[in-house]
N, C-alpha and C positions, 0 to 999 in steps of 0.2 A: 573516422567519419568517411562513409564510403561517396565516390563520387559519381557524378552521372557517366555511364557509359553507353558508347551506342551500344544498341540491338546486335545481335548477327545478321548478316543479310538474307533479308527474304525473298526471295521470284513470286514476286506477283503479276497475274495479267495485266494490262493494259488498260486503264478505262476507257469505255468505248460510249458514245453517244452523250461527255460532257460538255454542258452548252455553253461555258465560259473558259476553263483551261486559260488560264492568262499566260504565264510563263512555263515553260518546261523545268524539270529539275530541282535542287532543293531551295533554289531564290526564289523559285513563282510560287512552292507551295509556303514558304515563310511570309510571305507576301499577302499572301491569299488569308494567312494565318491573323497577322499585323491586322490587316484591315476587317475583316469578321471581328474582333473582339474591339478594335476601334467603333466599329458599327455598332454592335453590343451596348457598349455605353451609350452611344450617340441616343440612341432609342429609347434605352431606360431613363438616363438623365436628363435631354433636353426635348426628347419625342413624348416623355412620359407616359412609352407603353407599359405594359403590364411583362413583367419580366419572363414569365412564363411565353406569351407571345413572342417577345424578345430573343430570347434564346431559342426556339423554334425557327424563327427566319431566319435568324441566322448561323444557324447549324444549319437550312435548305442552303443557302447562299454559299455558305462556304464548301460544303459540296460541291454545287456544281460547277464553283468556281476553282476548287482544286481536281476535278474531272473526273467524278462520280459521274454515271447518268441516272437518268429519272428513272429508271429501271430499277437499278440497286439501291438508291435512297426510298422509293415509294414501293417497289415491288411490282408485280403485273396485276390488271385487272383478271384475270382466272385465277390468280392468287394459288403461284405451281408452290413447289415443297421450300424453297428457299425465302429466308424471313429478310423482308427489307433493312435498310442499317436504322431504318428510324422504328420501325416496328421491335429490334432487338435492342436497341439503344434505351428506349423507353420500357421495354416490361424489364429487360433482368436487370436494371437498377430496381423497378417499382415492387418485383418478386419478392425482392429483399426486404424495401424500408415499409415497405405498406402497410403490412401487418403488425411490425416494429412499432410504428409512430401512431398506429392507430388505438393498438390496446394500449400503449403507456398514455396516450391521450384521456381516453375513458379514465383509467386507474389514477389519474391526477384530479380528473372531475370530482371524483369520487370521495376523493381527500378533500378535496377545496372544499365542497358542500357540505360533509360531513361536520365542517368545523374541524377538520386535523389542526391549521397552520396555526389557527387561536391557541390548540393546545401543545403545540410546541414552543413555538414564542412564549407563551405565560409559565412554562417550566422553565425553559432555559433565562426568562429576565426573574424570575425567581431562583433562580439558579447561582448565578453568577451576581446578583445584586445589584443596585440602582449605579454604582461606581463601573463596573461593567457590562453594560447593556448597552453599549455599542457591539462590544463583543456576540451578546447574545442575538443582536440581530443577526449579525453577520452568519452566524452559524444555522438561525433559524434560514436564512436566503438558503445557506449552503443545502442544508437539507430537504427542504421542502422545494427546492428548485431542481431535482431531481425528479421528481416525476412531472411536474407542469411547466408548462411554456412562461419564457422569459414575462412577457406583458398580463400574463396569469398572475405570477406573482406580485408584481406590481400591484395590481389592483386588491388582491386579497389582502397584502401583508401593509400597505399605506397605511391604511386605518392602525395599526398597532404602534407604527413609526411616528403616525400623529400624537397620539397618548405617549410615547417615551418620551419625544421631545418638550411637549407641552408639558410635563410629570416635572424635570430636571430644569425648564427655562432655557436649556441650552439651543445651539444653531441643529438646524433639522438635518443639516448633514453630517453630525457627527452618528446622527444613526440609520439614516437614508442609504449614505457611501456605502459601509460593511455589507448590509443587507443586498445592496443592489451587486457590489463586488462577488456573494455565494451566488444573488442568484447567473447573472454573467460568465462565472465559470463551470456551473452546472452547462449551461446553454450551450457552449463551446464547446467542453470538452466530454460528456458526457453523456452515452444513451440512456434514457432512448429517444435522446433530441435529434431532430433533424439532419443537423450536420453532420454532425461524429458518426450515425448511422448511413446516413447517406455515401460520406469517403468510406465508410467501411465495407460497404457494397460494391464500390469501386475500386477498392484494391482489394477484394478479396481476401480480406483481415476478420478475424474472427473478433463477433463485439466481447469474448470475454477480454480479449488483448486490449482492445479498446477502454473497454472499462477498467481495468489496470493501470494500463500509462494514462489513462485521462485523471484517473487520482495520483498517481505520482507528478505526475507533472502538473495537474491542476493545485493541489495542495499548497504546496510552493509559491505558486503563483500567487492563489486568494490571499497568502496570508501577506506577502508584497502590499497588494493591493489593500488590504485594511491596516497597514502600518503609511501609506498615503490618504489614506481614509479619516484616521486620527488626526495624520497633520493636517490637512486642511478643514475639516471638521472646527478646529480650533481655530483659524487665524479668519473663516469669513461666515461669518453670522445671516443666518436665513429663518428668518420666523414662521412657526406653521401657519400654514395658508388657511384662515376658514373658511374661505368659500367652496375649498377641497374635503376640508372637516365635513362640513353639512350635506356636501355632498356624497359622500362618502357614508354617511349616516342613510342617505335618500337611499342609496345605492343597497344596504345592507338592507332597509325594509323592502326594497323590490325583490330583491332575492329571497325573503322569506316570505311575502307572498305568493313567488311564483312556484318556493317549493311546497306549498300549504296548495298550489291549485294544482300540483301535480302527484297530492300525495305525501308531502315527506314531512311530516309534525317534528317542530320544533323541538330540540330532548333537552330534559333538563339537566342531563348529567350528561359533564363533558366525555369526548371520547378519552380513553385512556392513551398516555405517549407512549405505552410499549406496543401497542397495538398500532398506532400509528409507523413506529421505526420500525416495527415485525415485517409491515406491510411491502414500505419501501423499500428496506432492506434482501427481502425474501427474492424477488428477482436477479440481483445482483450478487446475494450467494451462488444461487444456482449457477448462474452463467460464466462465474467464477470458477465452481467446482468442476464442472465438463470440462472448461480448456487444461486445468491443468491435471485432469483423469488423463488427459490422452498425451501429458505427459510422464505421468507419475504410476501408472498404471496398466499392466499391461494386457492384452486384447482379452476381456473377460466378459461375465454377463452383466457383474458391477460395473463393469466403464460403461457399457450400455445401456447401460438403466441410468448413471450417473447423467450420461451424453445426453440421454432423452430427455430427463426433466431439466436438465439444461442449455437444451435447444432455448435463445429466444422465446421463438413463437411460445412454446409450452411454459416455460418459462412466468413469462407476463401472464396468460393465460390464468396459470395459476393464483398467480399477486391480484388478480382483476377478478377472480373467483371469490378470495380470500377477503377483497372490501367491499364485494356484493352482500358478502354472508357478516361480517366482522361490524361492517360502518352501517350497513344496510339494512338489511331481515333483521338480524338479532336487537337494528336499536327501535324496530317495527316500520320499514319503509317498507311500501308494497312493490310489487313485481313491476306494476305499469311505471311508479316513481326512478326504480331503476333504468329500466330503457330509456325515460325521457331524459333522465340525466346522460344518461352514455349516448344517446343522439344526440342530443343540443351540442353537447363537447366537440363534436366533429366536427360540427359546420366549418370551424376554421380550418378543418385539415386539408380540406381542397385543393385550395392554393399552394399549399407547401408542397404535397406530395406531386403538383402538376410540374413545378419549378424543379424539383427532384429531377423528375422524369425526362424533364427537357435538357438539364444537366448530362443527363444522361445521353441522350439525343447526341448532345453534342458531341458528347466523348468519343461517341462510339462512328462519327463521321470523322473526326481526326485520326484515328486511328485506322479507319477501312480506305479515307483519302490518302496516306501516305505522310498527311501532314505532321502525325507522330513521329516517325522514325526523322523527319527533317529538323524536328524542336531537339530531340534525344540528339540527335549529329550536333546541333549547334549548343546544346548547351553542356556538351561534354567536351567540345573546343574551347567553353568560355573557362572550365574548370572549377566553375563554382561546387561546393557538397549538396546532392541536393535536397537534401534538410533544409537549406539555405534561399534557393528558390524556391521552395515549395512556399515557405512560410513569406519570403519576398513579393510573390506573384499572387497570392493572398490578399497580402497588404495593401497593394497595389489597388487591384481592383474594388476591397472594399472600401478605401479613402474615396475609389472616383466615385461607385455609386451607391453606397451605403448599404442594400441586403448582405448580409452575412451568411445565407444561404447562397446566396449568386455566388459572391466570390469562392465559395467551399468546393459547388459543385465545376464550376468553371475550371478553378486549380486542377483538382483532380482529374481532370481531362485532361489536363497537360500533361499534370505529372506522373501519371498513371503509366503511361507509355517508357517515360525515362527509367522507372524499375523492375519493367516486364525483364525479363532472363537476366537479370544478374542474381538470382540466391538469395537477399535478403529476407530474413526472419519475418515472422511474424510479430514479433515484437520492435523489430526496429522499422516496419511497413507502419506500425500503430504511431511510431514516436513521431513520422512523418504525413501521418495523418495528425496528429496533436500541432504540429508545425501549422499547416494549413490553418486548422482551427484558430488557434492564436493569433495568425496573421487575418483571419474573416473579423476580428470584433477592438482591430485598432482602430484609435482617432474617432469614435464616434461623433459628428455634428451632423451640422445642420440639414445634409441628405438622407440621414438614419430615421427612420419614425422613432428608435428606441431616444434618442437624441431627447427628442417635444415630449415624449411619455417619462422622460427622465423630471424635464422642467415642467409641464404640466402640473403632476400626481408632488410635487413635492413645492411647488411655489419656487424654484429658484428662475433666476433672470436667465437670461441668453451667454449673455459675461460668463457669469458668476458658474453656469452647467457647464462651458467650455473650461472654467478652471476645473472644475473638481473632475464629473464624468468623464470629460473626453480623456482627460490626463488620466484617469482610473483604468480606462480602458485600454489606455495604452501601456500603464503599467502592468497591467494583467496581461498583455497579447508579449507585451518583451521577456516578460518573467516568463511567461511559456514556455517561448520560445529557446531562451536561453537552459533552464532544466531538460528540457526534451532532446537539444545540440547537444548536452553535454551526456544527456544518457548514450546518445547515438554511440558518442564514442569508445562507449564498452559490450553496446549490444548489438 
């Protein structure tokens, strides 16, 4: 397990024209450091600004408070050839994850509306049989929480958790937990969700390595987490909530109206499930096969051609091609029904990618303030692995304020710095990218929205989702953690 080391020493000029500079040397910039992310909180948890905002003030503040000037944080108004650090902090994180989050976005729309998740859920609880259909939820979470967003899932896949529970008379968390435990670990560790792709832009990790360690290390985890799922499942009884039934019911007729006024007629034959796994699957080959051409292969027109269709970007492209024509045209959706589905899916994307960017923002002021190389000094004194604070400092921050994005992008700005020029692999940069992750989706309560959308969509009390969920979550953020430390130590 490699540990933090400083940097080499760098000569950097002077900041010149910072208008708070509080203390000189590596106590004023730790200081400067301390109180920006105490501030951080302060605004998100009890200011209830919008985190995006949030992390913008104070990545300015803590600039000019570690003695940047306004020059180099904003740039000049004739805008000479030199990019400001908030101008470079913000696009080459957004370069990366934009196009990432945006097409896996679409391509999960696609699925949802499609009716994919009905027809995976109904193979796999036919699959495995009414005795394991806890199981088959979980699995169906697992899969389907791969291309769509955490609270996506949720709302699609409830309605099928209501029918299992209600089916068997049993507690709604014997098959709620499973379900929510795949989709959670999709979310964490998994592109092309936000976070995973977001640290991967920030350490400069390629997403096939990502997507590697995020099932090595994810697997493990989920199945912790649905062997806690079972026990408690069993020992506190929650009955399905109707007022969520019916509504839920309301909810599926608005959605087939809205797809009927945009176009998209009802089918009466379901989508096929190879076609759906071809779908999901087909990205995650690709992006597989490129990283390891370019180790397995040597400089050819095949690795090039390999590397190209497993670019990302081309990549999804293709999978997003493939359920335009596969879920789409072929089952007679028109072209304008298309767009309006792949537009309406973004609206959410806004926010996430702005939070990104500001993460970004941030990083890239601690490291042109100095404050980098003074966190790297101090926590290579402290001697901690930093596997170890990655996933710590994680944790930390999303017990205080619940986004699991904040705390992803924030980490990474620390710890980004502590493994610039030591050598580590790309695959041991991924294991501590999975660290992080793991530590963004502990202890979920009561500052989490995932928290209330947990007890919401499934009728459990406040009590009763602090037992199961938040303890789920933390099973799944330890078990992470703990496979990912231990790969550390061979890769």
């Amino acid at each position: 397990m490699q540990l933090a080391a400083s940097p080499p020493p760098v000569e950097t000029p002077p900041h010149t024209g910072g208008l708070l500079l509080l203390i000189d040397g590596t106590a004023g910039l730790l200081t400067v450091a301390v109180l920006g992310i105490a501030l951080l909180l302060l605004l998100i948890i009890k200011v209830r600004l919008q985190p995006f905002v949030a992390l913008l003030a104070v990545s300015i503040a803590v600039g000019l408070g570690a003695g940047l000037s306004v020059t180099e944080l904003f740039g000049t108004v004739q805008k000479s050839a030199a990019v400001s650090v908030i101008e470079s902090g913000m696009g080459g994180i957004l370069g990366h994850v934009a196009i990432i989050i945006g097409l896996g976005t679409m391509l999960g729309a696609i699925l949802e509306v499609s009716g994919g998740a009905e027809v995976l859920s109904a193979r796999l609880l036919n699959l495995f049989g009414e005795k394991r259909a806890p199981l088959a939820m979980g699995l169906t979470g697992l899969i389907f929480g791969i291309p769509v967003f955490f609270d996506v899932g949720i709302f699609v896949l409830a309605p099928i958790v209501y029918a299992a529970a209600k089916r068997s008379g049993k507690s709604i968390l014997l098959y709620s937990m499973p379900l929510l435990a795949g989709l959670s670990m999709t979310h964490a560790f998994l592109p092309p969700h936000p976070g995973p792709v977001a640290a991967a832009g920030l350490f400069h990790v390629s997403l096939g390595w990502v997507i590697l360690m995020g099932a090595v290390v994810g697997i493990p985890s989920v199945l912790a987490a649905w062997v806690y799922a079972a026990w408690i499942g069993k020992r506190i009884f929650v009955d399905v909530p109707q007022d969520m039934v019916e509504a839920a019911e309301e909810a599926k007729a608005a959605v087939v109206a809205e797809q009927r006024a945009v176009g998209v007629a009802p089918q009466e034959a379901p989508v096929a499930l190879s076609t759906v796994l071809a779908i999901i699957g087909t990205p995650l080959v690709l992006i597989l096969a490129a990283t390891f051409s370019s180790i397995a292969l040597d400089p050819s027109t095949l690795r090039s051609v390999v590397e190209f269709f497993g670019n990302p970007f081309v990549a999804l492209t293709i999978a997003l091609l493939l359920a335009y024509y596969l879920l789409g045209i072929r089952r007679g959706w028109s072209r304008k029904s298309l767009e309006s589905v792949s537009t309406s899916s973004l609206k959410p994307v806004g926010n996430i990618l702005l939070v990104v960017g500001a993460g970004g923002i941030f990083g890239a002021v601690l490291k042109s303030s100095g404050i980098a190389d003074a966190l790297a000094d101090t926590f290579n004194d402290v001697g901690l692995p930093v596997i170890l604070l990655a996933w710590l400092i994680s944790a930390v921050l999303r017990i205080a304020q619940g986004s699991a994005t904040v705390a992803i992008v924030t980490t990474a700005g620390i710890v980004v710095p502590l493994v610039e020029g030591q050598g580590m692999s790309q695959p041991h940069l991924a294991l501590i990218i999975m660290a992080i992750s793991a530590g963004s989706i502990i202890a979920s309560h009561v500052n989490d929205g995932g928290f209330w959308m947990v007890s919401k969509y499934f009728g459990i009390s406040e009590r009763d989702t602090l037992k199961s969920w938040t303890v789920l979550e933390t099973v799944l953020s330890i078990a992470g953690f703990a496979v990912a430390a231990l790969l550390s130590l061979v890769i």
